[in-house]
N, C-alpha and C positions, 0 to 999 in steps of 0.2 A: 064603674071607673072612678067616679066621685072618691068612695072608701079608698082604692087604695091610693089615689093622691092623697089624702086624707095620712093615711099610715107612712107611706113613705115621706110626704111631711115632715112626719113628726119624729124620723127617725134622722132627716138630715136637717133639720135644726136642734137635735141633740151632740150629733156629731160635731157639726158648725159648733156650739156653744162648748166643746170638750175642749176643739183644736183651739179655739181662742184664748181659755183658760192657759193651756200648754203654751201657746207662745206667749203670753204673758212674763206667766212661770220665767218660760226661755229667758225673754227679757230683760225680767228683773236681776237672772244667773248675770246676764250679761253685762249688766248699766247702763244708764244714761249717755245716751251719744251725744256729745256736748262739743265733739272735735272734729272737724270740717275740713281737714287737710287729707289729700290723700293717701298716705302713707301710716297715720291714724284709721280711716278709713278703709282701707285694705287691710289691715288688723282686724280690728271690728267686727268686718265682715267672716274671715275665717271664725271669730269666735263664734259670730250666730250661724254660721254652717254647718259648724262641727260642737254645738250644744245639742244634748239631746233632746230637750223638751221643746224647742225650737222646731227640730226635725220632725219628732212625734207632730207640734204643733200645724206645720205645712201639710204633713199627710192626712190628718184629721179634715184639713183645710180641700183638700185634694179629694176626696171623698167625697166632703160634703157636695163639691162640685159634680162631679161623678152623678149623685142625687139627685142636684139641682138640673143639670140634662135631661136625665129621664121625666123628670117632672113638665120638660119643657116638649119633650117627646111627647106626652099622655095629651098638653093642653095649651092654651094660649098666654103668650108673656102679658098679656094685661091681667088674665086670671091670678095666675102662679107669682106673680112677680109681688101682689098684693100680701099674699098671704103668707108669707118669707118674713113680713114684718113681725109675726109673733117670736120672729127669735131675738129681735131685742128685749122680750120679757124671759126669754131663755136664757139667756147670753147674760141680762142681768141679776138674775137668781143666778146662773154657777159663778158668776163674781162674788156676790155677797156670800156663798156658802163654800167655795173652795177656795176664791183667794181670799177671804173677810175683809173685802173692801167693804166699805161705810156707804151703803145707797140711801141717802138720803129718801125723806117721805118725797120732796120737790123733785127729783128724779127720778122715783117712780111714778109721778103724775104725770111728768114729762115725755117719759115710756108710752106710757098709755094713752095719749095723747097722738102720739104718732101712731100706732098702731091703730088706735079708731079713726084717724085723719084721713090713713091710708086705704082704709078699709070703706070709708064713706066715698074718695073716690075713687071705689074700685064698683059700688055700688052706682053712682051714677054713670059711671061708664056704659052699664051692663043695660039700658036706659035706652 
């Protein structure tokens, strides 16, 4: 059982890390929300509704949830909930090579930081 949480894992923090990219994407198509009135507002919104990479981006998003379920199905939310943390190192590799954002070295330390933070107590939990 282990393996295939294991694989399925790592299949919905790929997904996870695709949709995120894509709404990004979306995002950027979109602009800066900077206007807080509603009528602004409800504009806005039809545009990230009816963006595609937005759309792609939710479904991705949908999915990976989908994943996340089953994952919760196989095992316990203290177990599963820990180990979800390695898609902020996923999530931040498809930044830096599909959108070429600048991840700083201090940002990946920072990554990796929470990911072993999470991970130590996910280990004293288990205790």
């Amino acid at each position: 059982m282990l393996i295939k949480i294991f694989l399925v894992l790592a299949v919905a923090l790929v997904v996870e890390a695709i949709g995120l990219v894509c709404l990004r994407k979306g995002m950027m198509q979109v602009g800066e929300i900077s206007i807080f009135n509603i009528k602004a507002l409800f504009a806005i919104f039809l545009q990230v509704v009816t963006n595609k990479m937005v759309v792609l981006g939710v479904s991705f998003s949908a999915i990976y949830f989908c994943l996340f379920l089953t994952l919760l199905s196989w095992g316990e939310l203290s177990f599963i909930l820990p180990l979800t943390a390695v898609g902020y190192l996923v999530s931040g590799s498809f930044a830096r090579y599909f959108l070429m954002e600048q991840v700083s070295p201090l940002r990946w330390v920072g990554t990796l930081l929470i990911v072993v933070g999470v991970f130590l107590i996910m280990r004293s939990a288990q205790r």
